[in-house]
N, CA, C and O of each residue as an XYZ file, in Angstrom:
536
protein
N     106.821     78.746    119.235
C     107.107     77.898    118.125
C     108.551     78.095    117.693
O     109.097     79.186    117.860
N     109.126     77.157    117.192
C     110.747     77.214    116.513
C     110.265     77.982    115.349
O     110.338     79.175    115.642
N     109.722     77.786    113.940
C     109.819     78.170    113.089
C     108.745     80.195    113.180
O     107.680     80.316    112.574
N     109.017     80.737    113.547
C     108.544     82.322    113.169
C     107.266     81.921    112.045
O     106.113     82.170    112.397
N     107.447     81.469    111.072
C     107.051     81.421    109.945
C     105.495     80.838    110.417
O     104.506     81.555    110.266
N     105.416     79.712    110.896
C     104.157     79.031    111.862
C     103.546     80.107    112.751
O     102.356     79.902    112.987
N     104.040     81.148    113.275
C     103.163     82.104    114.257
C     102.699     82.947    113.133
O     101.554     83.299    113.418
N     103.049     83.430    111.996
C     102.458     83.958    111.231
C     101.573     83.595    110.769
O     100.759     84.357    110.247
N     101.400     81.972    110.815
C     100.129     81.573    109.388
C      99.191     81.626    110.858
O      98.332     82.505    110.798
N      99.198     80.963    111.967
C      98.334     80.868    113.020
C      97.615     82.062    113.392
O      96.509     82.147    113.925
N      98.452     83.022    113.011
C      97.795     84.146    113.798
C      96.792     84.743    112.886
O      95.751     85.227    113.330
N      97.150     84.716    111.297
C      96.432     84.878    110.072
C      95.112     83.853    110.097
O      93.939     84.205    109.976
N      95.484     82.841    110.239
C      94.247     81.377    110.730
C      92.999     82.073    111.612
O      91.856     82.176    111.166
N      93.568     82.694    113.414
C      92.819     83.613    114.214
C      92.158     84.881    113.373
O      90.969     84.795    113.067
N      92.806     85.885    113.053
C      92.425     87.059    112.576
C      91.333     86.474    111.454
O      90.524     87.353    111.157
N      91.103     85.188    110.745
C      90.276     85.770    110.074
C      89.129     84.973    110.693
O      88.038     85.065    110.130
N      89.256     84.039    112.008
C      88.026     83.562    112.859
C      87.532     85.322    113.389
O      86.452     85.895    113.532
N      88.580     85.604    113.509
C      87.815     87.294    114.692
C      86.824     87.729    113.538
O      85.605     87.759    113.709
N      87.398     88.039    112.437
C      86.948     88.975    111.046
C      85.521     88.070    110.510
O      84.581     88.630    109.946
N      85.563     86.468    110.822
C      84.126     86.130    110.583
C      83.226     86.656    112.009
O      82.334     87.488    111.847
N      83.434     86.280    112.971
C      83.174     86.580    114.387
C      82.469     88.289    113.987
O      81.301     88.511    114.305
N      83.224     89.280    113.355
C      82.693     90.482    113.202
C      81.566     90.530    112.445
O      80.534     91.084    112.825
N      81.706     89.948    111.326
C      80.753     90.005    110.307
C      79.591     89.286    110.152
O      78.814     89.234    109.198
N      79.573     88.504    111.679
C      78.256     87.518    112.302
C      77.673     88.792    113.141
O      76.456     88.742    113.324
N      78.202     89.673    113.558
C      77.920     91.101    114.437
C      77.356     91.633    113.608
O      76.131     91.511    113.579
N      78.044     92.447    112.590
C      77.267     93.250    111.595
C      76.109     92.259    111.318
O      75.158     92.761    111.917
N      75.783     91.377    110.861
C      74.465     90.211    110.095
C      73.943     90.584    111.141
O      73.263     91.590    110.940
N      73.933     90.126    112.559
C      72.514     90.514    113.463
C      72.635     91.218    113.787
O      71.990     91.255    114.835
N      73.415     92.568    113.541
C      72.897     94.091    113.801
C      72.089     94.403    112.212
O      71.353     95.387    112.293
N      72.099     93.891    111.122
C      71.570     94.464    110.077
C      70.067     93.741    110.436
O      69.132     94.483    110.736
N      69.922     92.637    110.403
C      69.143     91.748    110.439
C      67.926     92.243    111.736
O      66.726     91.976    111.673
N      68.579     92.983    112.826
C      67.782     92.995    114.023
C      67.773     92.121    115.027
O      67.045     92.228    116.014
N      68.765     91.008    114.783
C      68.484     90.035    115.905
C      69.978     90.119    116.729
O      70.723     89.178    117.001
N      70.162     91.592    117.038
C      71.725     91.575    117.316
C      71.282     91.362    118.994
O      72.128     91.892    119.715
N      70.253     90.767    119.704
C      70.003     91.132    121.249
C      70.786     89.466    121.787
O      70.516     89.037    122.909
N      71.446     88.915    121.132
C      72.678     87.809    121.736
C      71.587     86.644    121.599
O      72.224     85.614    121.818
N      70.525     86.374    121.396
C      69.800     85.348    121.202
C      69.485     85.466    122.897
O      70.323     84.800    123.505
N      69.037     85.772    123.314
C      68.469     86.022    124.636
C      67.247     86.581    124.935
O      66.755     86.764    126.049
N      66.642     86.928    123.468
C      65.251     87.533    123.893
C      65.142     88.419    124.733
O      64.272     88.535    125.596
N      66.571     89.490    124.377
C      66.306     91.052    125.104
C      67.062     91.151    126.638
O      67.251     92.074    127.429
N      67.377     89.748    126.623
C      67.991     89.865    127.996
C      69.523     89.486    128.168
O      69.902     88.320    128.281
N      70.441     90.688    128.177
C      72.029     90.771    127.819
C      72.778     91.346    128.811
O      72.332     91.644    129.918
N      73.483     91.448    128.580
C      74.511     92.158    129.593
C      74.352     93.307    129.033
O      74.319     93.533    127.823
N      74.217     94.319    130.215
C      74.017     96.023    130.151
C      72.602     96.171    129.488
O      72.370     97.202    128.857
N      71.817     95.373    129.579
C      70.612     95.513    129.188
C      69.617     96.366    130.524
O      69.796     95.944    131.667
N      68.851     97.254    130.368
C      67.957     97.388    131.194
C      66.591     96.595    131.401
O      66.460     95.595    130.695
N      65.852     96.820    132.027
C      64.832     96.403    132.138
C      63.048     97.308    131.916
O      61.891     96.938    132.121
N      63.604     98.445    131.468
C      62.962     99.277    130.823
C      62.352     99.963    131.981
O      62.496    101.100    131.531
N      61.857    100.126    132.974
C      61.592    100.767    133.865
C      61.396    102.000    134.507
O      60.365    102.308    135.105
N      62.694    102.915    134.341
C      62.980    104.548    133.925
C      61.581    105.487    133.193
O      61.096    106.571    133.520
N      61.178    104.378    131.926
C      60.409    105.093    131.148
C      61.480    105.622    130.256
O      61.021    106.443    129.462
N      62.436    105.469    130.163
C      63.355    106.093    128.927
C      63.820    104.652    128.443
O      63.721    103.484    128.819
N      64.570    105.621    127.054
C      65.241    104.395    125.980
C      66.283    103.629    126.980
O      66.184    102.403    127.014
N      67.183    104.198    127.723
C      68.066    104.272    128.653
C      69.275    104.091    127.662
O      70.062    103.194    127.964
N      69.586    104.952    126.303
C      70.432    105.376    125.674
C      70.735    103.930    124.552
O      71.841    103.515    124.204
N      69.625    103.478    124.233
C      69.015    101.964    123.081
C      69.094    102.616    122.314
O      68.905    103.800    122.594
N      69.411    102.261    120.924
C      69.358    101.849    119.510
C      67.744    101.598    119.435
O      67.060    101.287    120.410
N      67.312    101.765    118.254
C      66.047    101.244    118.079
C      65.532     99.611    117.577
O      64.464     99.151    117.174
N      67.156     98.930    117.889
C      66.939     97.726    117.980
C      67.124     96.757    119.547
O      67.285     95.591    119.907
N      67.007     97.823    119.996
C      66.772     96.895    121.614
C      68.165     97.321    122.365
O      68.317     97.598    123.555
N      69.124     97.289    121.327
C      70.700     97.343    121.983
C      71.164     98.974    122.954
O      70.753    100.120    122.774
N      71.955     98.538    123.765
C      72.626     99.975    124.046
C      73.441    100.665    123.260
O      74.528    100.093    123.183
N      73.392    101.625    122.654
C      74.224    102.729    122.071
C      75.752    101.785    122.350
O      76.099    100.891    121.579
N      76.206    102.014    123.058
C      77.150    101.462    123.242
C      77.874    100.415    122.661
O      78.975    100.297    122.123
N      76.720     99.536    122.990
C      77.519     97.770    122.218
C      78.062     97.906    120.429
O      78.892     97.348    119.712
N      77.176     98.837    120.309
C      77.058     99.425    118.591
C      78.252     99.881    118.485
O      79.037     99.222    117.804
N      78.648    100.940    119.028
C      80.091    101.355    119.268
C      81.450    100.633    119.521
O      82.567    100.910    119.083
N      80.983     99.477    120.476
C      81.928     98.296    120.229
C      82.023     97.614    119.262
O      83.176     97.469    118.856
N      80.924     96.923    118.490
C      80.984     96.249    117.771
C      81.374     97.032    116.087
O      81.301     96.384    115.042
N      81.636     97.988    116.127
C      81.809     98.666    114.648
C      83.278     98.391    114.979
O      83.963     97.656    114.268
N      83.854     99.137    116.330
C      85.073     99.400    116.577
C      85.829     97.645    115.797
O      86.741     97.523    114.979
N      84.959     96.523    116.502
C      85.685     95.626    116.381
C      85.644     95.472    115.245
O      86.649     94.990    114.721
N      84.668     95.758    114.534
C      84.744     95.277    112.919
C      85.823     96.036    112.245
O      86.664     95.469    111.546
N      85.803     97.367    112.458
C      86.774     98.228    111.750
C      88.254     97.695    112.250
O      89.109     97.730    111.364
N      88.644     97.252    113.418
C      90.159     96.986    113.746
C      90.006     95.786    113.661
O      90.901     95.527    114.466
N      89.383     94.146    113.179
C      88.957     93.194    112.516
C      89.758     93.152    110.598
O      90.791     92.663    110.140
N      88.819     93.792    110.105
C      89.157     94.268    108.855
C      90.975     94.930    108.780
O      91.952     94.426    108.225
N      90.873     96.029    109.464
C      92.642     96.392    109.371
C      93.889     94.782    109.554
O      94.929     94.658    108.905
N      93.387     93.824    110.537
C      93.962     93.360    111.015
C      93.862     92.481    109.861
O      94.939     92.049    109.450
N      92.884     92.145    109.291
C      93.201     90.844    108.131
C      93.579     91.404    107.159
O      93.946     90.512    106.395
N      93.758     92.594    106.584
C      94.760     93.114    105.822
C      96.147     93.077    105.845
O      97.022     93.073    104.979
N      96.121     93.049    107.094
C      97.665     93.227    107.920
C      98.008     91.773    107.639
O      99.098     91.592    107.096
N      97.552     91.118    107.809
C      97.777     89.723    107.627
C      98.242     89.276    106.579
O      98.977     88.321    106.832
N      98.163     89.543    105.282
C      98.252     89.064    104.147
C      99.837     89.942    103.682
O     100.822     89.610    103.022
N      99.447     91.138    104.392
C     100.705     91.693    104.077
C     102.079     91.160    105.027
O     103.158     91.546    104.576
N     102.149     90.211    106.449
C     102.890     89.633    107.106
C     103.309     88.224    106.446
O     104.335     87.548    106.527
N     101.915     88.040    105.661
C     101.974     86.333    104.769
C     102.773     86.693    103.733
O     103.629     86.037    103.139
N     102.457     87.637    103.606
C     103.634     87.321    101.972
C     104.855     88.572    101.648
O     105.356     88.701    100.531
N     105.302     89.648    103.111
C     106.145     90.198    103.002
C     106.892     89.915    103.981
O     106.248     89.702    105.008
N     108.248     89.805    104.108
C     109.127     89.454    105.069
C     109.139     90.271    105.864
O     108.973     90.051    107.064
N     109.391     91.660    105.233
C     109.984     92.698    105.927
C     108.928     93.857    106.683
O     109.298     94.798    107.386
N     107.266     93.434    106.259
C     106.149     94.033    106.988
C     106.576     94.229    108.208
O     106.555     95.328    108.761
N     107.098     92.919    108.842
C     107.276     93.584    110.397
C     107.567     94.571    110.811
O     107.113     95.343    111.655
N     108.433     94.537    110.125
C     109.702     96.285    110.340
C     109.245     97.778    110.050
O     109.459     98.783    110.727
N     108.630     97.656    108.987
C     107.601     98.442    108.162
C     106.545     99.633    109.258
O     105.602     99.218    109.932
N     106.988    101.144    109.211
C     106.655    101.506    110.469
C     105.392    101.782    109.931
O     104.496    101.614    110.759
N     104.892    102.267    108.468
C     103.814    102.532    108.232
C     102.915    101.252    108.665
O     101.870    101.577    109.229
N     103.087    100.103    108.535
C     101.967     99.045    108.958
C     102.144     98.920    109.678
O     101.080     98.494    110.127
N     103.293     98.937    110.990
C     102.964     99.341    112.303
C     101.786     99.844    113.156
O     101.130     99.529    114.149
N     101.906    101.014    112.004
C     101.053    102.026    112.706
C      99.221    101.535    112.744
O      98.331    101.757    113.565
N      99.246    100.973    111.750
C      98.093    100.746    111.201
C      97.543     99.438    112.094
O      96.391     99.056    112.299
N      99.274     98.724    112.698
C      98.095     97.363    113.456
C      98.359     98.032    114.924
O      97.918     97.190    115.707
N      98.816     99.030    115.606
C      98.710     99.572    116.828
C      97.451    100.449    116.443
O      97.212    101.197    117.391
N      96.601    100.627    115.456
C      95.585    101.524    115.272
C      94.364    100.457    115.751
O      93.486    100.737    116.567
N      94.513     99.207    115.068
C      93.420     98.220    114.942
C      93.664     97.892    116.423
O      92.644     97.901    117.113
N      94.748     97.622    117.006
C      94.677     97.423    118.515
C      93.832     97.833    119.201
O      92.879     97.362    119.822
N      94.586     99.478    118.920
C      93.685    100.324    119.993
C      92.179     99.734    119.664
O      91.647     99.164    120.617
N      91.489     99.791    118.540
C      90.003     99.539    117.928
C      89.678     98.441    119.138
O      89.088     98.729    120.180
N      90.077     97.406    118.860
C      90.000     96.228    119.968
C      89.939     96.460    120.878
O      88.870     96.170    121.414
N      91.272     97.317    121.955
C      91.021     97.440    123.199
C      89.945     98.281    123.642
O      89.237     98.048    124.622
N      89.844     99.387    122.783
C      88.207    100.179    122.877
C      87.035     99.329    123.183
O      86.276     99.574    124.120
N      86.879     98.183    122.264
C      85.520     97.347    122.169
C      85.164     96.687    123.901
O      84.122     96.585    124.548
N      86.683     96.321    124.198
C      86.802     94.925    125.159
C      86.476     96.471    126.452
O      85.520     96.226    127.188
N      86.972     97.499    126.647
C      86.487     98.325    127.743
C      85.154     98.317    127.470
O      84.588     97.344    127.969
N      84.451     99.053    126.858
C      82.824     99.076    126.273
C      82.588     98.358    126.910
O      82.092     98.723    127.976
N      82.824     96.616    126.626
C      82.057     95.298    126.751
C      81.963     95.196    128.699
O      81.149     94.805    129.536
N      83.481     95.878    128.675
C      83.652     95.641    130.744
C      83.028     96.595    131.153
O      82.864     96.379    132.354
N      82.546     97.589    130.873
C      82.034     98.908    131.429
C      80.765     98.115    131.440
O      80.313     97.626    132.475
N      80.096     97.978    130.049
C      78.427     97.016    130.259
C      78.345     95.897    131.531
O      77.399     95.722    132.299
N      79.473     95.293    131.504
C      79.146     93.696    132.308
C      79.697     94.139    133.885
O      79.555     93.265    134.739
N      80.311     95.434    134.316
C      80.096     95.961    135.510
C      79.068     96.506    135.673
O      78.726     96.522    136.856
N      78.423     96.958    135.018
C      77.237     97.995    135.579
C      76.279     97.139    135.458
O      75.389     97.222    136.305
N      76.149     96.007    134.333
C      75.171     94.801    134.945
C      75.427     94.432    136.631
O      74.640     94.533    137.572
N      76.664     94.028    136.599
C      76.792     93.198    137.770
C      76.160     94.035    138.804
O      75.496     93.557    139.723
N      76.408     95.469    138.614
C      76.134     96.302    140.095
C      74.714     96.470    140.072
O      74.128     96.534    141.152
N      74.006     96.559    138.889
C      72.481     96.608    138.882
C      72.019     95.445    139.540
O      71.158     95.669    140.390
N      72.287     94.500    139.414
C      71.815     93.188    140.044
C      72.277     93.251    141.213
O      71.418     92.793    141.966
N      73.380     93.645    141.903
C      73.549     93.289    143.372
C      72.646     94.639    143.610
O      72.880     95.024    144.756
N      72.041     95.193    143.193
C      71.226     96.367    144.065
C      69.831     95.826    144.209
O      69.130     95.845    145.221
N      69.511     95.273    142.855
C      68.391     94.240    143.010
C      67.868     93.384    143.616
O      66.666     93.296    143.867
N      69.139     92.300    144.066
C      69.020     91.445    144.640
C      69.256     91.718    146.371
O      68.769     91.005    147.249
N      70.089     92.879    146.592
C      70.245     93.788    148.052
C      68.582     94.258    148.269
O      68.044     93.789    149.273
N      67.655     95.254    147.287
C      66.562     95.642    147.489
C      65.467     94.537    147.784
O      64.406     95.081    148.087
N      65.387     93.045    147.792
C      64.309     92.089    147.848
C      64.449     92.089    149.396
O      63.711     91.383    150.083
């Protein structure tokens, strides 16, 4: 964009789609219906088989996704803070203390998005063993 000023409001516009996006996470993790509307059947989901939890939440989910999804909420939240302080201070950019704070929420993010790839590989490989074993 020419004007700087326009990537700021856009990106403030995004951050607070992510920050609803989170807080639709938390609702069907409070609620219980956090299993993606799939009726139990998700990525990194097992198929119960083992005879163990296979490291589930007692709402169906893997330990894990829980761990992503807080992460995202918590670096979600930092980030729309951050926002308001880019909307209405010039000099935030520069500012090493809020720096720090949106390379913190980063990291939060990039944590979630590994989680999410670690689940949707080990799906994928469960199924090609599945579909190798028929």
């Amino acid at each position: 964009l020419r004007n700087p000023w326009y990537s700021v409001i856009f990106s403030s516009v995004s951050i607070h789609f992510f920050f609803l996006e989170a807080m639709a996470l938390l609702w069907n993790c409070i609620n219980g219906t956090g299993d993606g509307g799939g009726g139990g059947h998700y990525i990194g989901g097992d198929d119960g088989n083992d005879g163990k939890d296979g490291g589930r939440s007692s709402g169906g989910r893997p330990k894990g996704f829980i761990v992503a999804d807080v992460s995202f909420l918590i670096g979600s939240t930092i980030e729309l803070v951050l926002s308001y302080f880019y909307l209405f201070d010039q000099y935030a950019v520069v500012n090493v203390e809020i720096n720090s704070f949106n390379a913190a929420a980063q990291s939060l993010w990039l944590m979630c998005a590994l989680i999410y790839t670690w689940y949707t590989l080990r799906w994928i490989c469960r199924r090609k063993k599945e579909v190798g074993s028929r």
